[in-house]
N, C-alpha and C positions, 0 to 999 in steps of 0.2 A: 702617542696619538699624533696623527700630521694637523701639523694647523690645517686650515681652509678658511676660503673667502664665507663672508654669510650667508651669501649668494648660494653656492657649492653646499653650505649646512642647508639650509633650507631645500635646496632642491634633492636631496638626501633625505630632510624628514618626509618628503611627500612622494616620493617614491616610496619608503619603509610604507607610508599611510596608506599609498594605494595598495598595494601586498595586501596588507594589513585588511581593508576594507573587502578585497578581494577573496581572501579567506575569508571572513566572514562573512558573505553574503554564501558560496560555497557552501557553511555550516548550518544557514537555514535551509538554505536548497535542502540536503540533504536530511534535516530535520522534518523540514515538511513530505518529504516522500518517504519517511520513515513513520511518519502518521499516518498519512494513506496507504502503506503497505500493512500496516496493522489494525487498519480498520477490515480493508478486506481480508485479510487474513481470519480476525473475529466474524466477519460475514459468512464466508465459504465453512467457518467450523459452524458455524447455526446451521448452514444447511446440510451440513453433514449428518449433524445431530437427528434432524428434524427427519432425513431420509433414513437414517437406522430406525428410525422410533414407527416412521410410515412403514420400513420392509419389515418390522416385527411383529405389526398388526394383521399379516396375513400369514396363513399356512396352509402346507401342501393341503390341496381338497376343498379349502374355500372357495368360495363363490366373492368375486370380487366385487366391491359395491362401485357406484358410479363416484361417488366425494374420491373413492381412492385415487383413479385414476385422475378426477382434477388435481388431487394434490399433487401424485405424481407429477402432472406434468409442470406445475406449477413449479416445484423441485428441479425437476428436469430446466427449465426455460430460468430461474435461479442462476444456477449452476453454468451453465452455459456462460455469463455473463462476466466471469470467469476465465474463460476461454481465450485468449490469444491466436488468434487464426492471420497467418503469413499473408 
């Protein structure tokens, strides 16, 4: 191991420390956007659910009721929220 002044050790452990702090700040970044990515993700499957369950309340021949189409769009305007648009 080369000697060094205390000087040179210290300014070696706080360089390591900033790294160090650096990753770790990194790892909650990443943590917390891996909790909002799994929240919406549990969001977008609710309305996914919610819209097979609404398109399986109708069929060929029915007479659509007016709630449907609020849900619908309510689904619809959901879902959108979603949507990443350039």
């Amino acid at each position: 191991m080369k000697e060094g002044t205390t000087q040179q050790l210290l300014n070696s452990m706080f360089r390591i420390q900033k790294e160090w702090e650096e990753h770790f700040n990194e790892l909650v970044t990443r943590a917390q956007l891996q909790a909002i990515t799994e929240s919406m993700y549990n969001e977008l499957v609710r309305v996914a659910r919610e819209s097979i369950e609404l398109l399986t309340q109708v069929q060929p021949g029915d007479t659509i009721p007016k709630e449907w189409g609020t849900k619908r769009d309510e689904l619809v305007a959901r879902a959108k929220e979603f949507i990443i648009d350039d």
